[in-house]
MIDOSE-1310 file (N, C-alpha, C; in nm, 2 decimals, decimal comma, always signed):
residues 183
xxxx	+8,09/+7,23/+6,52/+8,03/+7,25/+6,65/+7,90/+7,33/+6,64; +7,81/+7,32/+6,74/+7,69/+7,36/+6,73/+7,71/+7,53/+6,85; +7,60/+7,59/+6,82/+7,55/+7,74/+6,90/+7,57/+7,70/+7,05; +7,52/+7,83/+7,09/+7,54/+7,82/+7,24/+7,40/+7,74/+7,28
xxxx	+7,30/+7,67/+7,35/+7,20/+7,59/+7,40/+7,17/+7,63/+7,53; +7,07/+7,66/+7,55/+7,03/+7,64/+7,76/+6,89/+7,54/+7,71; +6,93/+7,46/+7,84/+6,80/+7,39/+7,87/+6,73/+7,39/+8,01; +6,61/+7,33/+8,01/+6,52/+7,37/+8,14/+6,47/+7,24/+8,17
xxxx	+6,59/+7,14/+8,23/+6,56/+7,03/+8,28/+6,64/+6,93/+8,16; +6,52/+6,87/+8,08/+6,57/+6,79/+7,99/+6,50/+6,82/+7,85; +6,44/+6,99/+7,85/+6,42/+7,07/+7,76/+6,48/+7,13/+7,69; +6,50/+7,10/+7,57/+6,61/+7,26/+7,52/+6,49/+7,40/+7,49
xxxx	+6,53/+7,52/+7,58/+6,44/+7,60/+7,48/+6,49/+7,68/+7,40; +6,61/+7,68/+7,39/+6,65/+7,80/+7,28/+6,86/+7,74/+7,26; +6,86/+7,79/+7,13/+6,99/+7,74/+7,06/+7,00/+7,82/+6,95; +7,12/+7,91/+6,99/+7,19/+7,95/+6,79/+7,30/+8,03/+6,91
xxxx	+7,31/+8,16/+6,87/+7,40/+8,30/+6,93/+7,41/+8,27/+7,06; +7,55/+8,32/+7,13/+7,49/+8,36/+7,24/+7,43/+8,44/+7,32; +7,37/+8,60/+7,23/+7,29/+8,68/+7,29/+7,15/+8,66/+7,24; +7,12/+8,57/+7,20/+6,97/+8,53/+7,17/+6,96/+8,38/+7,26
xxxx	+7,04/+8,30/+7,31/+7,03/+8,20/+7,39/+7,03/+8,26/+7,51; +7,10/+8,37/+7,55/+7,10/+8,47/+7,71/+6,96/+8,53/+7,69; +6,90/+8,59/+7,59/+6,77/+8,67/+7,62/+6,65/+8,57/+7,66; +6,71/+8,48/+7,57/+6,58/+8,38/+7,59/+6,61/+8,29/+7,68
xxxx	+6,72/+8,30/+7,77/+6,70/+8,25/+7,91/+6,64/+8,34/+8,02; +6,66/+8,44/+7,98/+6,64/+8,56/+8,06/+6,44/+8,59/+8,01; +6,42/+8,59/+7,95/+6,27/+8,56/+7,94/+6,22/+8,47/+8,00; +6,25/+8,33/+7,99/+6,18/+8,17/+8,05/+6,22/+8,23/+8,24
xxxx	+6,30/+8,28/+8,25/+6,32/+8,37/+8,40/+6,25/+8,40/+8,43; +6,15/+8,52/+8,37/+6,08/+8,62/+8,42/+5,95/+8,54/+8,39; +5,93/+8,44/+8,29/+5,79/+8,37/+8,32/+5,79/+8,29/+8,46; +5,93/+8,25/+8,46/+5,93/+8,12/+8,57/+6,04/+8,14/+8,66
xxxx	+6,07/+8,22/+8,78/+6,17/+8,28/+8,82/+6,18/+8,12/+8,92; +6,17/+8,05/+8,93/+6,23/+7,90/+9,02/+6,29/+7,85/+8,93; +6,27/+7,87/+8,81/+6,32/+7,73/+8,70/+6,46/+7,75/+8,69; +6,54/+7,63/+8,68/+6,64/+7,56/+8,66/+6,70/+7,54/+8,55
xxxx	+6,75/+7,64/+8,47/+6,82/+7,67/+8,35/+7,00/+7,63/+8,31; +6,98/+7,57/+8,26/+7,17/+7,53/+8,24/+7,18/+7,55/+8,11; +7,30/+7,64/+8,09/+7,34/+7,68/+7,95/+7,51/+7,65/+7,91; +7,51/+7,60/+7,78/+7,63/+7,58/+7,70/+7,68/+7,59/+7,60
xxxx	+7,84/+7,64/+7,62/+7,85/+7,69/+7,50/+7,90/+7,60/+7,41; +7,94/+7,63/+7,28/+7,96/+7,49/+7,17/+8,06/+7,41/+7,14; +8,14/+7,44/+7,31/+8,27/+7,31/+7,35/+8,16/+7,21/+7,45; +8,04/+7,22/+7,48/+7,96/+7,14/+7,55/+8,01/+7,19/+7,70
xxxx	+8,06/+7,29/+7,76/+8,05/+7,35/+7,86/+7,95/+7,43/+7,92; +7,94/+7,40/+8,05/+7,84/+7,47/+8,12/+7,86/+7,58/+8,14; +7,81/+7,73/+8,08/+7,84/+7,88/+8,08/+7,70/+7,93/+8,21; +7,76/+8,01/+8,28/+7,67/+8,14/+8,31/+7,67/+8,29/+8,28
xxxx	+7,57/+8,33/+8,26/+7,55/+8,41/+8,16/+7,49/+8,55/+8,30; +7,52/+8,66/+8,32/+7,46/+8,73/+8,38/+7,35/+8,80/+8,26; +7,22/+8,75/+8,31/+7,09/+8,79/+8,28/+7,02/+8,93/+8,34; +7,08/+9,03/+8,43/+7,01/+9,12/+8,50/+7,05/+9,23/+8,35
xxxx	+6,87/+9,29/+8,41/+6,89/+9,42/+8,29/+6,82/+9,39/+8,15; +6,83/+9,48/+8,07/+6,75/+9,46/+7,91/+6,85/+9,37/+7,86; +6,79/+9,35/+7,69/+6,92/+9,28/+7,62/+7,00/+9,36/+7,58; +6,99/+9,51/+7,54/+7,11/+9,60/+7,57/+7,19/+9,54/+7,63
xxxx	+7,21/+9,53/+7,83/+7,32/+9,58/+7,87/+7,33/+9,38/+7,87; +7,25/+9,30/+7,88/+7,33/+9,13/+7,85/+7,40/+9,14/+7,72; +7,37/+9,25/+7,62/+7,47/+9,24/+7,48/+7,57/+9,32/+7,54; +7,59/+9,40/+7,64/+7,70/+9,45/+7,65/+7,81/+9,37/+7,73
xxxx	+7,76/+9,32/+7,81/+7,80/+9,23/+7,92/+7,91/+9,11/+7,84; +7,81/+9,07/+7,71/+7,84/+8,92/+7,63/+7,96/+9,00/+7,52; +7,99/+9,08/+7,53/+8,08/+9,18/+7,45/+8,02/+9,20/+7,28; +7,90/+9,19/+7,27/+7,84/+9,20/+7,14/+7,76/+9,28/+7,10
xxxx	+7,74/+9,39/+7,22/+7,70/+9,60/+7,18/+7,81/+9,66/+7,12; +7,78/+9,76/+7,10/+7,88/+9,83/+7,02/+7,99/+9,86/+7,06; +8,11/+9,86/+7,08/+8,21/+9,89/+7,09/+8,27/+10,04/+7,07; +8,33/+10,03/+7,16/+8,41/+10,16/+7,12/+8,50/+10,26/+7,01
xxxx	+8,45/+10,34/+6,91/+8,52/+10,38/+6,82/+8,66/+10,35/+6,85; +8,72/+10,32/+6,75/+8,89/+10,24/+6,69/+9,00/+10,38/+6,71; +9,07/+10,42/+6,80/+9,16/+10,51/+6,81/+9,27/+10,54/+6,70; +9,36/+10,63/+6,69/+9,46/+10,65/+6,60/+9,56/+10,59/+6,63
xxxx	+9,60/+10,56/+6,52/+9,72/+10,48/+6,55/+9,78/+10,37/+6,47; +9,82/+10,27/+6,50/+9,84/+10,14/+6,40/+9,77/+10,03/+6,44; +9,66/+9,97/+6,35/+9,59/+9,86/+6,46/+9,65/+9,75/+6,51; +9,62/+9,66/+6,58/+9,68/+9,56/+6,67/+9,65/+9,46/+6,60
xxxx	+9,77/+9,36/+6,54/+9,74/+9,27/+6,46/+9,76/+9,16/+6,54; +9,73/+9,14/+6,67/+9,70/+9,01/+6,77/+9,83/+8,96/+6,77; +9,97/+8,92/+6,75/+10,10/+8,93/+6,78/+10,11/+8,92/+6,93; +10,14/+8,81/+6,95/+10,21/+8,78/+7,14/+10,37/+8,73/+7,15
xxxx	+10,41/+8,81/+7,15/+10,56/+8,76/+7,19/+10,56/+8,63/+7,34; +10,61/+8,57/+7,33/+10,67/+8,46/+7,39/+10,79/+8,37/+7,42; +10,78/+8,36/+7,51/+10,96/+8,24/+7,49/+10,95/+8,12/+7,47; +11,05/+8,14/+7,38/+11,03/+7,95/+7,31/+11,21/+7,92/+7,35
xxxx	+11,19/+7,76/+7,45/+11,32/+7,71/+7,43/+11,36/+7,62/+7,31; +11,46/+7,66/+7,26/+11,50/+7,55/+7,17/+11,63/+7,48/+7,19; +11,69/+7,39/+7,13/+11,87/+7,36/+7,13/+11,88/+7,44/+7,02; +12,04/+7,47/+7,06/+12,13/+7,56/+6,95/+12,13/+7,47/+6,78
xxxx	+12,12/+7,37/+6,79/+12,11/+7,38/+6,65/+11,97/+7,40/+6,59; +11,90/+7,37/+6,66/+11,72/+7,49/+6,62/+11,71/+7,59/+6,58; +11,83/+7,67/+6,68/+11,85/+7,83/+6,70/+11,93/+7,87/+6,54; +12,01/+7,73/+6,54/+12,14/+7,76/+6,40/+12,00/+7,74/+6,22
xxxx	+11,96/+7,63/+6,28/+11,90/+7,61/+6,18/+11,81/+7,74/+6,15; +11,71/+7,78/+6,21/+11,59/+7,87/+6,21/+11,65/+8,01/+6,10; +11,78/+8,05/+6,18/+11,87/+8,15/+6,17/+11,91/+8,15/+6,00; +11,89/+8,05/+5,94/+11,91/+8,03/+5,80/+11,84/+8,00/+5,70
xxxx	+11,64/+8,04/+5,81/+11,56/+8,03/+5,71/+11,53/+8,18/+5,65; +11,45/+8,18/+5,56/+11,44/+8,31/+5,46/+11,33/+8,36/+5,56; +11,34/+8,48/+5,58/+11,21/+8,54/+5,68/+11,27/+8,54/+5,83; +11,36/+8,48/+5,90/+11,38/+8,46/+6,02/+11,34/+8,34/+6,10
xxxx	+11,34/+8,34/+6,23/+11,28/+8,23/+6,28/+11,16/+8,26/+6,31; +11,08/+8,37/+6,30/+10,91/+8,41/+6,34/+10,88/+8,32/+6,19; +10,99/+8,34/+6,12/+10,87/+8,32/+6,00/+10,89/+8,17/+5,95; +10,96/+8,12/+5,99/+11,00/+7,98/+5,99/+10,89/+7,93/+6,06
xxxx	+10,89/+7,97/+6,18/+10,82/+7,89/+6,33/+10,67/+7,90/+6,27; +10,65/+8,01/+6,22/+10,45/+8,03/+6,22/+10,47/+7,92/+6,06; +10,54/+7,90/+5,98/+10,49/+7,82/+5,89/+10,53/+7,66/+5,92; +10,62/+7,65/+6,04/+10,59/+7,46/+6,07/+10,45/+7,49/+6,16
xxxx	+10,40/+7,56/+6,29/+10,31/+7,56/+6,35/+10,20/+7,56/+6,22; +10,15/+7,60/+6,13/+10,06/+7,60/+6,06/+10,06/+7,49/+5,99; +10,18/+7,41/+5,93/+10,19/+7,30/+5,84/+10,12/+7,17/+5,96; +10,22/+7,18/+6,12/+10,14/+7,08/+6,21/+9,98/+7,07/+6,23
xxxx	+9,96/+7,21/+6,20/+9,79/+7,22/+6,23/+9,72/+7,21/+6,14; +9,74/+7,22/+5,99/+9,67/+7,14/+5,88/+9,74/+7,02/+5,91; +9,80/+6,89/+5,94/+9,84/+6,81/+5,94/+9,72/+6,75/+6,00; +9,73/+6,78/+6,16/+9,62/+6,75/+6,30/+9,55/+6,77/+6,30
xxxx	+9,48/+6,87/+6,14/+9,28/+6,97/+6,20/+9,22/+6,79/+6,19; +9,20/+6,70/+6,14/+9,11/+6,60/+6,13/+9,12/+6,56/+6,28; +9,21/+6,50/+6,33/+9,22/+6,41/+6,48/+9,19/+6,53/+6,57; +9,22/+6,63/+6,56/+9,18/+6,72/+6,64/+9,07/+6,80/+6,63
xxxx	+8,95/+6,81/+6,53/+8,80/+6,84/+6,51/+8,76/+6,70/+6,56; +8,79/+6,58/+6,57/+8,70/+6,44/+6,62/+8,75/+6,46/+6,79; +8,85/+6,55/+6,81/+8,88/+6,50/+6,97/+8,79/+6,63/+7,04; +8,83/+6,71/+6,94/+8,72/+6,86/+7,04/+8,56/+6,82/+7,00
xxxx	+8,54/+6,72/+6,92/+8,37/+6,69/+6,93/+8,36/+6,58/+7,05; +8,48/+6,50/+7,08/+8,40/+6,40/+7,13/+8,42/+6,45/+7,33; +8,51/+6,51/+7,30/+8,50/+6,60/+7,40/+8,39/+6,66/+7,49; +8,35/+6,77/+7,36/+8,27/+6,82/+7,37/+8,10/+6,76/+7,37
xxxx	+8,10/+6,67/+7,29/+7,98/+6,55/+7,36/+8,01/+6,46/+7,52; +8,10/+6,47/+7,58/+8,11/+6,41/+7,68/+8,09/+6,51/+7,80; +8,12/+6,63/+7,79/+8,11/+6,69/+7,91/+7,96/+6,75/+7,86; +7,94/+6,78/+7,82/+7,75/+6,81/+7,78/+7,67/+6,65/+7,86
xxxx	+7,72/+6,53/+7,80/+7,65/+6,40/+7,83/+7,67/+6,41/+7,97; +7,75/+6,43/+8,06/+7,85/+6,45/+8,22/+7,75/+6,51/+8,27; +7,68/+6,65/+8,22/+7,59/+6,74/+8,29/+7,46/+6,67/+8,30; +7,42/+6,68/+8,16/+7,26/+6,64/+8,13/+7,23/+6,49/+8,14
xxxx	+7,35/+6,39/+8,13/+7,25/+6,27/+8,11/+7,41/+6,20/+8,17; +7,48/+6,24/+8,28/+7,57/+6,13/+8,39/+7,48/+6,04/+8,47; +7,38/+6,05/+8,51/+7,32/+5,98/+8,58/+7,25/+5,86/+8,51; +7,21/+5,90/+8,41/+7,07/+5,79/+8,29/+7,18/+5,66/+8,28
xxxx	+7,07/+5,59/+8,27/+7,15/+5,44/+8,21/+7,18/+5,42/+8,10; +7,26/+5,42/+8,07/+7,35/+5,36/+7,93/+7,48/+5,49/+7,94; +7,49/+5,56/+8,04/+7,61/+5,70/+8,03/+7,74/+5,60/+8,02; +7,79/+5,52/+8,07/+7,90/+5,44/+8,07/+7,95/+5,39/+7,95
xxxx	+7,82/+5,28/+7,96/+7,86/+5,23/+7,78/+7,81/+5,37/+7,68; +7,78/+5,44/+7,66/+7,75/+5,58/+7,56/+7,90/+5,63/+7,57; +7,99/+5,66/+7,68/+8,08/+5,72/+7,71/+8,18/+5,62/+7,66; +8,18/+5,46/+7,64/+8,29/+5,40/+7,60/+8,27/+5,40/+7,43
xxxx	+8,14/+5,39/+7,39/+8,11/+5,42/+7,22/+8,20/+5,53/+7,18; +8,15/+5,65/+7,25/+8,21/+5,76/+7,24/+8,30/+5,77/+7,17; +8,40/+5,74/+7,32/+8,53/+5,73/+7,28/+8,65/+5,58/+7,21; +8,53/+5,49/+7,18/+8,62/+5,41/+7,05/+8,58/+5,43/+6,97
xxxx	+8,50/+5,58/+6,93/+8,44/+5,59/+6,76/+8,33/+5,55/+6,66; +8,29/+5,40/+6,79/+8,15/+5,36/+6,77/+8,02/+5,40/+6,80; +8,00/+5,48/+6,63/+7,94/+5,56/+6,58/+7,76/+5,47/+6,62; +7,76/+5,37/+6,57/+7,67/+5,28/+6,59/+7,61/+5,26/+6,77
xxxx	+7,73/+5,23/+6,82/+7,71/+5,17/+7,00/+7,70/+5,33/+7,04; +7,72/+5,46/+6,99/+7,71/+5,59/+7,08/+7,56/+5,58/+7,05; +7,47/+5,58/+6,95/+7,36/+5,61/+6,89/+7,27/+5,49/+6,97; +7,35/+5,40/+6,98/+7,21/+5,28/+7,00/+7,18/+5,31/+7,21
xxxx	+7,27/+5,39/+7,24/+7,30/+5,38/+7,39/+7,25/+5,53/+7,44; +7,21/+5,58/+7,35/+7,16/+5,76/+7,41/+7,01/+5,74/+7,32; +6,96/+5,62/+7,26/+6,85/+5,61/+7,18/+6,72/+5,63/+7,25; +6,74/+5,58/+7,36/+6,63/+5,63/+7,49/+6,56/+5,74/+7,55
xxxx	+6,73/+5,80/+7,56/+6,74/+5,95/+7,64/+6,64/+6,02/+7,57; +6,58/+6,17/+7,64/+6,49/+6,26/+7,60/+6,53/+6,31/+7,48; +6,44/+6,35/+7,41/+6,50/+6,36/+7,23/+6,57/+6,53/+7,24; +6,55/+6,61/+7,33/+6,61/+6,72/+7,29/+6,78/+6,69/+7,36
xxxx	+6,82/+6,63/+7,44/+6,96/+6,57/+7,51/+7,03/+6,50/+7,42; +6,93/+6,42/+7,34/+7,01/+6,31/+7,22/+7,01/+6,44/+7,12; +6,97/+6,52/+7,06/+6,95/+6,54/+6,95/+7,06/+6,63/+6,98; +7,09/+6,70/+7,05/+7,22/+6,82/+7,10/+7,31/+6,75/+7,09
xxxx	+7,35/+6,61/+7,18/+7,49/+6,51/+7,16/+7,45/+6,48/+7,03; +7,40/+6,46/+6,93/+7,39/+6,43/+6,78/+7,47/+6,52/+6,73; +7,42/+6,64/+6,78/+7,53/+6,76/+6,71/+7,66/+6,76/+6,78; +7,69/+6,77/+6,87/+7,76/+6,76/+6,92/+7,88/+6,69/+6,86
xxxx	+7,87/+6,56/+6,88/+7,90/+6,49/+6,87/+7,96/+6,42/+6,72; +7,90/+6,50/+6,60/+7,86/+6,48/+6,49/+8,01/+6,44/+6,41; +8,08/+6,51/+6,46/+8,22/+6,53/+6,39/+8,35/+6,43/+6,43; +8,27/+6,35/+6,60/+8,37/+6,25/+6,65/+8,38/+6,12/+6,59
xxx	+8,29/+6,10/+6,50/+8,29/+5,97/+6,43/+8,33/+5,98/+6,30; +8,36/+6,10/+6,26/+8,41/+6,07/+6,08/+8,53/+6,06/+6,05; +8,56/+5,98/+5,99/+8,67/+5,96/+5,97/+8,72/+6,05/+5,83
């Protein structure tokens, strides 16, 4: 997946971080306080970004100023307890793995998700090219057929159908999009 992006119509002017894509919307602002800026982050969602103030306090805002020194204690190793239903022989089975059932459960959850990362890196790209395409180019001709390429994989009919479109729109769904066609 590609950086966070804003564009200014069918401009892109700035793309990488999100606190250098916020400053640098927040400058094209102050040159051009009418303009029409739409920003996204790298699921191809439309984000708004509060821009009031220096880049200081938008770095504080985007949670990427400095933080708070780390208190005493034991650190938080991100652990969410939750309720999982199972049937009793889940419950029987789990109960007889080595480690328990946390430790059973996080090693099939892991084994399913190296199983899925492929179909699931092509579904969050193609995804994420479609609602970017939804924003910036729903209305252009060819969004239909571009949207049916899309989503059968045709890598060829996505490219020949956005070949038109403004080159900074195509070139973002390029990235975008880059990972929905490999097999």
């Amino acid at each position: 997946m590609s950086g966070y992006v804003v564009f200014e119509g069918e401009r892109r002017l700035a793309a990488g971080p999100k606190l250098d894509v916020a400053v640098a919307a927040q400058a094209r602002l102050a040159q051009a306080p009418e303009a029409s800026l739409l920003i996204f982050d790298p699921e191809g969602r439309q984000v708004d970004f509060d821009l009031r103030g220096g880049p200081w306090d938008i770095a504080l805002r985007l949670g990427e100023g400095e933080s708070a020194p780390r208190g005493r204690g034991r650190p938080r190793l991100g652990v969410t307890a939750r309720e999982v239903t199972l049937l009793p022989r889940h419950w029987e089975w789990l109960a007889t793995q080595p480690g328990g059932a946390s430790v059973a459960l996080r090693k099939l959850v892991e084994a399913a998700r190296r199983e899925s990362e492929g179909p699931d890196r092509r579904r969050a790209a193609r995804d994420a090219a479609y609602r970017f395409a939804s924003v910036m180019a729903g209305d252009r001709p060819g969004f239909e057929a571009m949207s049916r390429a899309l989503f059968a994989g045709d890598a060829a009919g996505f490219a020949a159908r956005i070949a038109d479109w403004p080159a900074d729109i195509r070139d973002h769904l390029g990235t975008l999009s880059a990972e929905a066609f490999e097999t």
